[in-house]
N, C-alpha and C positions, 0 to 999 in steps of 0.2 A: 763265634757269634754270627746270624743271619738277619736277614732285613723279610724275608718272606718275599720278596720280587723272584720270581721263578727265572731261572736263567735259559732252560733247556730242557725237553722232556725226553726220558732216557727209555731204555729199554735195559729187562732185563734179559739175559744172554743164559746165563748156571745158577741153581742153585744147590749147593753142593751141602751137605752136615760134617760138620765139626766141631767135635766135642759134643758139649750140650745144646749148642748155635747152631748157627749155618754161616758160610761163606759166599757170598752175593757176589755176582759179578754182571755190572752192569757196563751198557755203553751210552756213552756219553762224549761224544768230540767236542765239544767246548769246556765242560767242566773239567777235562783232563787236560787240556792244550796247554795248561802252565803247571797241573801238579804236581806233587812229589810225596812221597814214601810220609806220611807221616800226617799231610795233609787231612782236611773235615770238610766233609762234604753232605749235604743234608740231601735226604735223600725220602720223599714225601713227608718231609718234615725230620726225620729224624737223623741225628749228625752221626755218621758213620767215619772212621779213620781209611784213608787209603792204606793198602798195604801189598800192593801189587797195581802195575797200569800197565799199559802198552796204546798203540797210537791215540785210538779211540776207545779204549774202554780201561775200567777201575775194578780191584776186586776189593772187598770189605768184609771184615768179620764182626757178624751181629749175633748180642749175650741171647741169650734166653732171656732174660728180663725184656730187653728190648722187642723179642718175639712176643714173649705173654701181653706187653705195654699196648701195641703197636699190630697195623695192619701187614708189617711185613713176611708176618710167618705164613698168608694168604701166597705171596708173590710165588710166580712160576714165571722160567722161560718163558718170554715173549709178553709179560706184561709190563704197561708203564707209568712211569713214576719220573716223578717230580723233580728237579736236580737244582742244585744255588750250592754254587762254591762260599766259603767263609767269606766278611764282609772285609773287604782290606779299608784300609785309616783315612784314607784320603779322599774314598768315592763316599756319596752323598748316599745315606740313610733313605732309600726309597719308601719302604715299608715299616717296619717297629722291629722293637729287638724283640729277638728269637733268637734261642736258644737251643734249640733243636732236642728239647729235652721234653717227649712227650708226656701228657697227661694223663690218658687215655685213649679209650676210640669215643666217635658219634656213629649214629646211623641216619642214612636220611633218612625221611620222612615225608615230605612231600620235593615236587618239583613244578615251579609256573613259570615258564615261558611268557617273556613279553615281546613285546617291538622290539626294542634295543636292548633287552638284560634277561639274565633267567631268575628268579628268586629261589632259593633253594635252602627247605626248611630243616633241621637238626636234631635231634634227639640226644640231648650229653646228659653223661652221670650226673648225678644228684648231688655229688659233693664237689661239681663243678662248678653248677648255677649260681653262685655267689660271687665267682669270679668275672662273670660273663655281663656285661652292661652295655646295653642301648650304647650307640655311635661307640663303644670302645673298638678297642681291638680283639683279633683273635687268629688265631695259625688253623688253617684246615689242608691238612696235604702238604704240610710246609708252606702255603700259600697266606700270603699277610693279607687279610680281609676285615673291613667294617660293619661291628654288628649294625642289622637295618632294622633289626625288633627283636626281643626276648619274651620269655614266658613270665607270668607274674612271679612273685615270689613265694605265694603259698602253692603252685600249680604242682599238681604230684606227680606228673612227667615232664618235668622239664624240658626247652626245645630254644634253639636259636635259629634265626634266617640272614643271610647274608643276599646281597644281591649284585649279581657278576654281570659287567662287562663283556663285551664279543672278544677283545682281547684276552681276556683271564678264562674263556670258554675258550678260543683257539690253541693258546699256548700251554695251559695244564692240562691235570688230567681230571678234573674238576667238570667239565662240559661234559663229559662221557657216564656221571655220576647218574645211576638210578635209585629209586625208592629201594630199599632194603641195604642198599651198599653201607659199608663200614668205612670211614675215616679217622684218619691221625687228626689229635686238637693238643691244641699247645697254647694254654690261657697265657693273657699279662704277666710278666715276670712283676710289673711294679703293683698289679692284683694281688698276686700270690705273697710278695712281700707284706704288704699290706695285712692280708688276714695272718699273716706268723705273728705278726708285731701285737695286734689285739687281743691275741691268744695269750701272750702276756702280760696286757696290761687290764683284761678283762677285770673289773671286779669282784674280790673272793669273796665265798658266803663267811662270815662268822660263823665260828663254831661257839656251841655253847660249853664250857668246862665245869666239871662237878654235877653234872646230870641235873634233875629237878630236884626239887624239896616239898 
């Protein structure tokens, strides 16, 4: 489990194929400085297993699901991304739980620059918009962000905005984001829970038995 607070932003190093995947080898000197073989590490949101390191960098094998889900199968040598080691028990919940189990992607869509923040507008699938509310939460890049406005609920392209901090534009990779770019989203786990639970308690139509007469 993850909190979305970005710890470090990584670089990628290899991206090698294996199997139906690929083998990611990123570096990352803080998010390795205490790991170990077995270790999760989110990696523009999505939780990757260590399975190789050395001083400053990790390597990870990511499924094809994770490819088709996610912006990772984009990644090349020298691109970067987002890094937050597993949340340990005793440190303070910065951001929400996350899960590192992505949704889908967004695209932006717009971007406004202000004095002190940039606004930066979304484009999510349609069978996400349900999950996505005004002042909730939501995962973009792995990064734990407050929605600042949504699209209405009949609107036929759905869209969120969040609006980032000089902090959350210096330290990810988030500030660098243009109009057409693609992102990892990673709605409320207690959203998501939420609509399962309705799904069974919806009410069923009556069926009529013995036809008409």
């Amino acid at each position: 489990m993850f909190t979305g607070i970005i710890e470090e932003r990584g670089t990628v190093t290899a991206v090698a194929p294996s199997g139906d995947g690929v083998r990611l080898t990123v570096q990352g000197p803080l998010v390795v400085s205490d790991a170990h073989q077995g270790d999760s590490i989110a990696v523009s949101g999505v939780c990757l297993t260590v399975v190789d390191q050395g001083e400053d960098w990790f390597t990870a094998d990511v499924m094809r699901q994770s490819l088709d889900m996610s912006t990772l199968g984009a990644l090349t040598p020298g691109s970067p991304v987002n890094l937050e080691r597993a949340v340990a028990t005793h440190t303070r919940l910065g951001g929400h739980i996350v899960q590192g189990h992505i949704d889908g992607t967004g695209e932006v869509l717009e971007v406004r620059p202000g004095a002190q923040w940039q606004v930066i507008r979304f484009r999510m699938p349609r069978e996400l918009a349900p999950l996505v509310v005004d002042k909730g939460s939501i995962t973009v890049e792995g990064v734990s962000l407050t929605v600042s406005a949504v699209s209405a609920a009949d609107e036929a392209d759905p869209w969120f905005e969040v609006s980032l901090i000089p902090e959350t534009l210096q330290v990810t990779t988030l500030g660098a984001r243009a109009v057409g770019d693609r992102v990892n989203l990673e709605t409320d786990i207690l959203a998501r829970h939420v609509q399962r639970l309705l799904a069974f308690t919806a009410p069923q139509t009556p069926t009529t038995e013995g036809g008409s007469r």
